[in-house]
N, C-alpha and C positions, 0 to 999 in steps of 0.2 A: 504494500500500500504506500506510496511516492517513496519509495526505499531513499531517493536520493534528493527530494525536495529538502527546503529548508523552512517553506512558508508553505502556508495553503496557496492554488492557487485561484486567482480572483474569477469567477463568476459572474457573466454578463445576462442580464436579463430584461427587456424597454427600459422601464423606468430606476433601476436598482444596479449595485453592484456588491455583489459577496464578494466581499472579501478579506482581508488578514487586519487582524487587531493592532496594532501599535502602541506603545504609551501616548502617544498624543491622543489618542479614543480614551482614554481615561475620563473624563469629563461627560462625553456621553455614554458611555458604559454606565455610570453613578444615575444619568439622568433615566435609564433603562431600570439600574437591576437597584437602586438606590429609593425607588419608589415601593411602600408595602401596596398597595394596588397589584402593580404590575405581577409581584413576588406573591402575591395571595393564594396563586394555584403552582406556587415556583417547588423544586425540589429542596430550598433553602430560605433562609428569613433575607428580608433585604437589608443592602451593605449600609453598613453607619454613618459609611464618608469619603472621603475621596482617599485615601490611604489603604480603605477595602478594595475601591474600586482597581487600584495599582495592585492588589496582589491579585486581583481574579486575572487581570489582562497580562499578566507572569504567570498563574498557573494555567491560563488558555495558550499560552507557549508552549510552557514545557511539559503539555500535556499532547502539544503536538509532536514536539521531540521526540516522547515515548508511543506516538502513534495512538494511543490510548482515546484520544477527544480531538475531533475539528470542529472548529467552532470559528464560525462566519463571521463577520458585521455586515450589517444588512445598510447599507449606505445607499442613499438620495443620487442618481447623478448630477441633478441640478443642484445641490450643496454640499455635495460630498459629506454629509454628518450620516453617522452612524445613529438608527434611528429604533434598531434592536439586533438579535444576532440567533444564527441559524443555528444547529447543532449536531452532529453525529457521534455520539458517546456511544460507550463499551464494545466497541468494536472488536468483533471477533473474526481472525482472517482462519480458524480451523471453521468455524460455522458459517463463514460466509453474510454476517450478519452486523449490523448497529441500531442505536436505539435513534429516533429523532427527536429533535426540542427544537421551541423557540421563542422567542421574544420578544415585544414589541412597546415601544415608547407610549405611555398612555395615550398621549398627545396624538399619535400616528396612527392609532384605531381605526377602520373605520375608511381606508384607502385602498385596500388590495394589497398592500404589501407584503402577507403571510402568501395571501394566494399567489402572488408572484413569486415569490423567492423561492418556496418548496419545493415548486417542482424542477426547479435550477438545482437545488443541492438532490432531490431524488436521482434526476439522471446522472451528476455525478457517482451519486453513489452505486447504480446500475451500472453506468458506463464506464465511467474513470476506473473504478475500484473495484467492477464483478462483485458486488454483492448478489447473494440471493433475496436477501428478504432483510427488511426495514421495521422496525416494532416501532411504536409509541402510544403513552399512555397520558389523560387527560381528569382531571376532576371532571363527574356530573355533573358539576356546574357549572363552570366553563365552557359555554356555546360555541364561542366564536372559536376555541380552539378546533374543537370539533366538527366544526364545519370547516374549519382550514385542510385539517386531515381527510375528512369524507371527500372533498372537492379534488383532492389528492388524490383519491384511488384507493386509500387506507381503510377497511375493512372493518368493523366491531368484533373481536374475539373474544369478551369476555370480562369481567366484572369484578372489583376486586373490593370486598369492605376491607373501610378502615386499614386502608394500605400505607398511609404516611399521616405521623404527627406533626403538621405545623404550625404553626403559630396559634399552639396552646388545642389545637382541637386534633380528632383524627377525622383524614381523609380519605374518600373513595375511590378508585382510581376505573376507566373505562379503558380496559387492552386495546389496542388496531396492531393490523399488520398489513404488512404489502410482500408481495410475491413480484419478485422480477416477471414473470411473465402475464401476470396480472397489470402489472402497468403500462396504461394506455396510450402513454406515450414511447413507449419502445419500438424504435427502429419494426420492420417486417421483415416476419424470420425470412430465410433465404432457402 
């Protein structure tokens, strides 16, 4: 999986560009993951401050180092700001497999920007990287994620009580999955 990259590389899509975090995205990373909104259905509580927000944009590096997490910024072409960020976590190259996530600027709801971006990092990860199969999971409350996924091609597989404690309550989580050959955008076999 890019054995010999050193960044992710940037993803073009009309309106958007995926692509590699910096320290200068520190500022909008805080404006992203720094909001408890945004973070309400997050895997984690949101960051405290701009010193958090430096160590996430370091461990979204050297998490790419170890191949383990690519993690996108989902960036404007008309301002180039990072306006939330894409994800491919636990990546497994014996199963052929990662999870997806993502993120988005409260502010930025509400544009298409999930539904643009996804299916940019889905075909990567079909095509760049031979994945078979894509997981992600969503709180039942969380609509709009859910619709982001469904719109996707992402499946419902199944139902998880009380799957994550955070911020003080437990959560439920709704499985998807996608199949390489279930994705509607893949090439025609030959």
């Amino acid at each position: 999986m890019l054995p010999d990259a050193d960044r992710l590389p940037t993803l073009e899509t009309p309106r958007l560009h995926l692509r590699w975090l910096t320290p200068d995205d520190v500022p909008d990373l805080f404006a992203v993951f720094g909001d408890p909104e945004v973070c309400r259905y997050w895997s984690r509580p949101a960051l405290p401050d701009l010193a958090a927000a430096h160590a996430l944009q370091a461990e979204i590096a050297a998490s790419f180092a170890d191949r383990s997490l690519f993690q996108w910024g989902i960036a404007r072409r008309d301002t180039g700001a990072v306006v939330g960020t894409c994800t491919l976590a636990s990546l497994s190259a014996a199963h052929a497999r990662a999870e997806v996530g993502f993120a988005l600027a409260r502010a930025c709801g509400g544009r298409g920007d999930v539904a643009e971006a996804l299916p940019a990092m889905v075909r990567f990860a079909f095509g760049t990287l031979g994945l078979h199969r894509l997981e992600a999971d969503a709180d039942p409350r969380n609509a709009a994620s859910i619709r982001a996924l469904e719109r996707a091609g992402f499946v419902r597989e199944g139902y998880q009580r009380e799957r994550y404690h955070l911020q003080g309550e437990w959560q439920d989580g709704v499985l998807f999955g996608l199949l390489r050959r279930e994705w509607r955008d893949a090439p025609p076999a030959r």
